[in-house]
N, C-alpha and C positions, 0 to 999 in steps of 0.2 A: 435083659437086665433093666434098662429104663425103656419104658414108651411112653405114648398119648392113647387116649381111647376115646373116640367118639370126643374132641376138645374143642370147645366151643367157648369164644372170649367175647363179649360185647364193651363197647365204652359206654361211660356214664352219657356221651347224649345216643346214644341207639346203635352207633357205630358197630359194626358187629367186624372186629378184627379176625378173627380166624372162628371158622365153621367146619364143623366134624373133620378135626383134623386125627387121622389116626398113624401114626408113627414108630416106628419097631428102630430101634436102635442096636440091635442084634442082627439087624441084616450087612451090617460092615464094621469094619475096625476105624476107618475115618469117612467119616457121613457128612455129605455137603446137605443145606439146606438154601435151596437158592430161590433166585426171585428178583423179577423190581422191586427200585423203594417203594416199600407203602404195603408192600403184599403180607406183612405180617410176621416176618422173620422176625427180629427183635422182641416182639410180642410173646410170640411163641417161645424162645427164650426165656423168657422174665416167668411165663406159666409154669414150664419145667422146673426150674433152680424155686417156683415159688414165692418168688417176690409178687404175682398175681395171682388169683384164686378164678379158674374157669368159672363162666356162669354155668355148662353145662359139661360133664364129660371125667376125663381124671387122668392124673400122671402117674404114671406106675413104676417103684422099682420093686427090681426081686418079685413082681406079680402083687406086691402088696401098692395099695392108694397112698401116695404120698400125705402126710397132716398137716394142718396151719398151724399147728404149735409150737411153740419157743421151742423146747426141749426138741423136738421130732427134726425141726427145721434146721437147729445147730448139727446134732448128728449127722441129716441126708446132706448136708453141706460141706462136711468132710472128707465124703464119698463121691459126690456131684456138685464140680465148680465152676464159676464162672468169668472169663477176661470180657469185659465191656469193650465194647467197640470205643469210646472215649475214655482215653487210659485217669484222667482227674476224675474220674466219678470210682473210682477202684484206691486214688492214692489219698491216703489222710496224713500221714507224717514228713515230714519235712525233711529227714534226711531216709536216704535208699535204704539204707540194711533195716532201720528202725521200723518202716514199713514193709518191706518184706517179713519181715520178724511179725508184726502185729497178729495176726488173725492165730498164731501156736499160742504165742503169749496168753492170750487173748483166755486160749485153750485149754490155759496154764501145762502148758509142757514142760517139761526142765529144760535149762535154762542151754545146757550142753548139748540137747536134740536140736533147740531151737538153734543154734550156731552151726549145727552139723547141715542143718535140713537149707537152709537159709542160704551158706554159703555153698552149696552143692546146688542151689537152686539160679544162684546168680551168677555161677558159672557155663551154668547150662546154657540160660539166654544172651550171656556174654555182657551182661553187666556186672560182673565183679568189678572192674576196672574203677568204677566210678558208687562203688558200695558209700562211700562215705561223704559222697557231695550232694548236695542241698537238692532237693525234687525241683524245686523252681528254675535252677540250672538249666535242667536237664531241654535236650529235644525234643521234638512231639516222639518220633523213634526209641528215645529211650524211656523215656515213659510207659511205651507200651512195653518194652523188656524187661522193665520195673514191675508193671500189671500181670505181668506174664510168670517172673519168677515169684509173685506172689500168691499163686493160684500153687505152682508146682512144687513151694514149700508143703503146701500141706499134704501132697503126697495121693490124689484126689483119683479114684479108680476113673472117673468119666470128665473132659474138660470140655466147657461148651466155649467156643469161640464167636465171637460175634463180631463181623468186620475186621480180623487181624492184621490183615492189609491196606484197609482204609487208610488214606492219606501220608505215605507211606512211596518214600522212592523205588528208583530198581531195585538197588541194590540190600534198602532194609527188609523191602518184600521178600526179598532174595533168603535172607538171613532169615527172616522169621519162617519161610516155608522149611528152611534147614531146620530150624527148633520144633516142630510140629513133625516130619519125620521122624527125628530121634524119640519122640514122646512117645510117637507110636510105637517106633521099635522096643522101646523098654515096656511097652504092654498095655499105654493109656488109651481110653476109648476116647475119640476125635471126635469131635459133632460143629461141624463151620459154618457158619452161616456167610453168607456173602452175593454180592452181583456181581463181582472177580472171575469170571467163566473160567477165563486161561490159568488161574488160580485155583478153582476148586479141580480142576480136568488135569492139574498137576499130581494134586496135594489128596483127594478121596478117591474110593471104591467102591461108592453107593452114595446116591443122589435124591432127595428129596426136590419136587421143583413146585413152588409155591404160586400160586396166580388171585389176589382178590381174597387173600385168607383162605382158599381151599388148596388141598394135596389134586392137581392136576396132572402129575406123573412123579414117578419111581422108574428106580431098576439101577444095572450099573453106571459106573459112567461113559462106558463107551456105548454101550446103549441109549440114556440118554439123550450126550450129546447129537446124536447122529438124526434125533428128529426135528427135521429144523422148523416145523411146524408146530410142535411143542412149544420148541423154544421162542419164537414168533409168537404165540398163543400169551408167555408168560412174558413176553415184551426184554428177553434175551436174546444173547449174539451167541454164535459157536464160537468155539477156542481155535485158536488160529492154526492148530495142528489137525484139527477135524476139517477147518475150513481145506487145508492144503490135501488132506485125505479125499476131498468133496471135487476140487478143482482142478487138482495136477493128479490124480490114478495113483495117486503112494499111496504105499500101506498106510492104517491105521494105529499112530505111534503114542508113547502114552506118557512120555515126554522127548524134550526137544535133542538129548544127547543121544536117544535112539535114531529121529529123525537124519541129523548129523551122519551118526554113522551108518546110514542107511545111504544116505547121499555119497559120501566119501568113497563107499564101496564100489556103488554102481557108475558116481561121475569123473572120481579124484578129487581133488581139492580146486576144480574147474566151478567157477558157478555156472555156466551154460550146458546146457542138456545134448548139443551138438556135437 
């Protein structure tokens, strides 16, 4: 449905951000794109959704070359959306529902879609609560649940996430990896970008792992994870559920309430192995 082909971005002074990046979005339902800072993740992002123009290569949906065109760009933008890792670069209105609301308005949808779409949207991230209080208010946390139900207003078949976790407590993280399962489960294509290891080895199924703006590996995520020499290469850590897989001979869990009850079974509610 969406890839990259042969995507090549340079910056205005030479910088050359990502090089023959080729990418299939069809290999998972939720796709991590990981990496140190600097490798290009966000870039890449910005190429896809089109706010940048490769110098060399192309983004594809549906096998067709995405266009620079006002018209071409409203439409694939309907279809393919984006939450910014800094939720003030996504919020322009000053109170919550009015910006969630924008981008249909915008759209001109009726008036009763936009009510339907909007408050079903700010239910989901768990900002209904605070629908009518002033954005300045808000959180940095709820800001991003603001960014977030306003991506999933519009209803968007593919959501590109970019740092949803960034700066972000336990327990928001916690939350927001719960909104990002249910997206998926209702049938939205995932694509995350992040240096969140323990986060993406939660939360994907297929792993892009980025180094220097090149694709330096793929595959699942248990695959992956498990090369730690990759991940050392791209200047990441293993998740600390690989780590304990690597360390202590447990199976290989794919998150931590399996590990749990894997523990539970064979030790009791003892934390010693004795």
């Amino acid at each position: 449905m969406l890839r990259t082909e042969n995507l090549t971005y340079v910056y205005e002074d030479g910088t050359v951000a990502l090089n023959n990046i080729n990418i299939d979005m069809n290999k998972g339902n939720r796709i991590g794109i990981i990496g140190a800072n600097g490798c290009g993740k966000s870039t890449l992002f910005l190429n896809i959704i089109g706010i940048l123009k490769p110098k060399k290569g192309s983004v594809l949906y549906e096998d067709e070359k995405i266009q620079y065109n006002k018209k071409f760009l409203r439409e694939f933008r309907q279809k393919v959306s984006i939450v910014f890792q800094d939720p003030d670069k996504q919020i322009f209105y000053s109170n919550v529902y009015d910006d969630v609301a924008f981008a249909l308005r915008n759209l001109d949808f009726p008036e009763d879609i936009v009510k339907e779409r909007v408050e079903q949207a700010l239910r989901k991230t768990g900002a209904y609560e605070f629908k009518e209080k002033p954005v300045h208010f808000l959180s940095y946390g709820q800001k991003k649940r603001v960014a977030m139900a306003g991506v999933l207003a519009m209803n968007s078949d593919i959501i590109l996430l970019d740092e949803p976790t960034a700066g972000l407590d336990p327990l928001m993280t916690k939350s927001v990896t719960e909104i990002i399962h249910k997206l998926s489960a209702d049938g939205k294509k995932i694509v995350i970008s992040s240096h969140n290891m323990d986060s993406i080895y939660d939360i994907c199924d297929y792993v892009y792992v980025l180094s220097k703006g090149k694709v330096v590996g793929e595959g699942s995520v248990e695959e992956v994870f498990t090369k730690e020499e990759l991940l050392n290469e791209a200047g990441l850590n293993q998740p600390w559920l690989v780590k304990l897989h690597k360390n202590l001979n447990v199976p290989l869990f794919k998150n931590e309430e399996s590990f749990y009850k894997y523990w539970r079974e064979q030790y009791g509610n003892s934390g010693s192995r004795s």
